[in-house]
N, C-alpha and C positions, 0 to 999 in steps of 0.2 A: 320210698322216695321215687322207687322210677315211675309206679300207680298215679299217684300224686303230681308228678311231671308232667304226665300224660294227658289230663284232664283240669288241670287246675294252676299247677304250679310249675313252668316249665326251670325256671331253673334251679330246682333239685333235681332234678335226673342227673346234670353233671357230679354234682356230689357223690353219686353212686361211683362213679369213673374211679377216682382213689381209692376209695375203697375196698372197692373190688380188687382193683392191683393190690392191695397189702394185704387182702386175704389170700389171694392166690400166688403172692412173691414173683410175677414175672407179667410185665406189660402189655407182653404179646399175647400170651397165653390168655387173658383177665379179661381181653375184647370178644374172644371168641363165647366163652362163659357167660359174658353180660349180652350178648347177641339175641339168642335166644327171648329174654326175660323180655328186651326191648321190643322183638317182633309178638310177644303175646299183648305186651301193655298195647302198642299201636291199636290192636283190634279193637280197643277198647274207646280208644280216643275218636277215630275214626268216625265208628258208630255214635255214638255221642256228638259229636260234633260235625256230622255230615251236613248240617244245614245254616255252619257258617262261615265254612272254610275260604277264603279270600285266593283261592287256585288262580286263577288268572294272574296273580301278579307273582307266582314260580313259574312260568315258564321263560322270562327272560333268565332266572338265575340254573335255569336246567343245563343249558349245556359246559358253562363254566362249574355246577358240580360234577360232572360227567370226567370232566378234564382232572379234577382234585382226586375223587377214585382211582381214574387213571395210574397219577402220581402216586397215590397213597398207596396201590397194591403194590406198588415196586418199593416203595420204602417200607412197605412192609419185611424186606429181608433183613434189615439192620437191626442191630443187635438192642434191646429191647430199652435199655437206658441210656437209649439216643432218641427213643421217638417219644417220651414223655415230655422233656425238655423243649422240644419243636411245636409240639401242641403247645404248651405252655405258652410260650413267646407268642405264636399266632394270635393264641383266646386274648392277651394283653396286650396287643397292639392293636387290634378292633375294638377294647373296651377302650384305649384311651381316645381313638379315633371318634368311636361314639358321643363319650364325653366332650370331645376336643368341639366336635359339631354340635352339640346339643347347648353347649355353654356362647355359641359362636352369635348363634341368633335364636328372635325368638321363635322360629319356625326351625323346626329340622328336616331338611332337604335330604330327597327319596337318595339312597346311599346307593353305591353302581353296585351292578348284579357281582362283575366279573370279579372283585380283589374276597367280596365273599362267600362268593362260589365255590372259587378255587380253595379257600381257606375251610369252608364246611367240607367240601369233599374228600379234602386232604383229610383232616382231622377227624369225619366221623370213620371212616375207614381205618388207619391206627391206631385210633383208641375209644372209636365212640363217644367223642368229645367236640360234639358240632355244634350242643344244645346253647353253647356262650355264643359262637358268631350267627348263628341263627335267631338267637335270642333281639342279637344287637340289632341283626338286621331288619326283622320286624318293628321294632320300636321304629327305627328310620323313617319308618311307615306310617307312623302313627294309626295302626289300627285300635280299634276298641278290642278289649282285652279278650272278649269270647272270641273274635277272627281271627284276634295274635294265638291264642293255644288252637282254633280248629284251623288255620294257616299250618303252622307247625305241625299238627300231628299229621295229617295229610303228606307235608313235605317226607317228615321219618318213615311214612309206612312206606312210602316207595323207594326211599334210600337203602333204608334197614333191610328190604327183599335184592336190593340188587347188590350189596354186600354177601347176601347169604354163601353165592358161589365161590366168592373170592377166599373165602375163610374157611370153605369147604378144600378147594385146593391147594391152602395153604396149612391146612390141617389144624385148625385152631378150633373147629367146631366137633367137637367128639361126643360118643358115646356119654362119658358124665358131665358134660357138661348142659347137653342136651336133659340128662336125668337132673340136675342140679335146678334148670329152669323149671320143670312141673312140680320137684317140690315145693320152689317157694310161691308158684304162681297163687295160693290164696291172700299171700303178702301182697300179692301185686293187684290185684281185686280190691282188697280192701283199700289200697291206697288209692286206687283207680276213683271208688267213692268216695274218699274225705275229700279227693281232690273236687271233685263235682259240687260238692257241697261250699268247697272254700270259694271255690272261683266269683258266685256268686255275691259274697260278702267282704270283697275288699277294694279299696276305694282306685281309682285307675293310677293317681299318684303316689299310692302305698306299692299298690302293685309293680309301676316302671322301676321304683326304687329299689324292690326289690327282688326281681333279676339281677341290676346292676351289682347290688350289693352278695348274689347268692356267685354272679360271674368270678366277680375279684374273688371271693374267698376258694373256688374252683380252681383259679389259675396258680393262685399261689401254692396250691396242693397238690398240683402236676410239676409247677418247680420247683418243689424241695429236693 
């Protein structure tokens, strides 16, 4: 899923986020474990899509993630089934806001940097759970689908490195969890490929629909 995220299909990456916390039984612990896996996939996207990345229009929303990390390293001290629930809420108030504007008129109007800024920084830094307002934020955008994924993976390779320390001194990134990420990394390879291959072959309103439809089922798997 996160392979696949990466180059093709951004919103399965979030579906990883649950997952992983129910493999691992604890919140906190589950971000630090999926960290890793995130910063190998990036390399992948990256490269792959260095020559359509839409950079220029993250630098309005840089300093308002800045500010979300911020926040989100100090909530990081709260006890672990208190920060899924916040994510939660977040990712579904930007989907319906999404909706609310895209249903509103028939043009969707560029969405302000700062309420998703702050909402991506927060939430990829607790749980690695940015890929829904990120998601939404792009669409906003209307980009064509290869700038929406090399926009985004661009955005996470720099995020996901400037998280690395925070997680380091909050001790969430360890020994096995680092051993955890090189074994599954040909998982993530090969997903890296299908995704390359799908991206290609689906239609631009199959596609917006389904982010939409991969965000909602995300959120709701963070508020159970």
């Amino acid at each position: 899923m996160v392979g696949m995220a990466k180059t093709g299909m951004p919103g399965l990456g979030i579906l990883a986020v649950p997952m992983m916390v129910l493999t691992i039984g604890d919140a906190r612990q589950a971000s630090g474990w999926l960290l890793p896996i995130l910063c190998f996939a990036d390399l992948f996207a990256v490269y792959y899509w260095r020559k359509h990345a839409a950079a220029g229009r993250l630098f309005s929303l840089l300093p308002w993630v800045l500010a979300g990390i911020a926040v989100g390293a100090i909530t990081l001290s709260l006890p672990e089934r208190q920060l899924r629930p916040m994510v939660g809420g977040i990712i579904l108030v930007m989907l319906c806001l999404y909706l609310w504007r895209r249903y509103r008129s028939e043009v969707i109007p560029a969405a302000h940097p700062m309420p998703y800024g702050i909402a991506a920084g927060f939430s990829t830094t607790v749980a690695n759970a940015a890929g829904p307002v990120m998601s939404l934020y792009l669409l906003s955008m209307r980009l064509p689908k290869e700038d929406f994924v090399a926009t985004g993976a661009w955005f996470f390779f720099f995020i996901n490195l400037v998280k690395v320390p925070i997680y380091l001194y909050q001790g969430i990134i360890t020994g096995p969890s680092l051993w955890f990420g090189l074994y599954v990394s040909p998982a993530v390879l090969a997903g890296a490929i299908v995704g390359r291959w799908l991206i290609h072959r689906i239609p631009g309103a199959v596609f917006e629909w389904s982010v939409i439809g991969l965000t909602a089922i995300s959120t709701i798997l963070l508020l159970r």
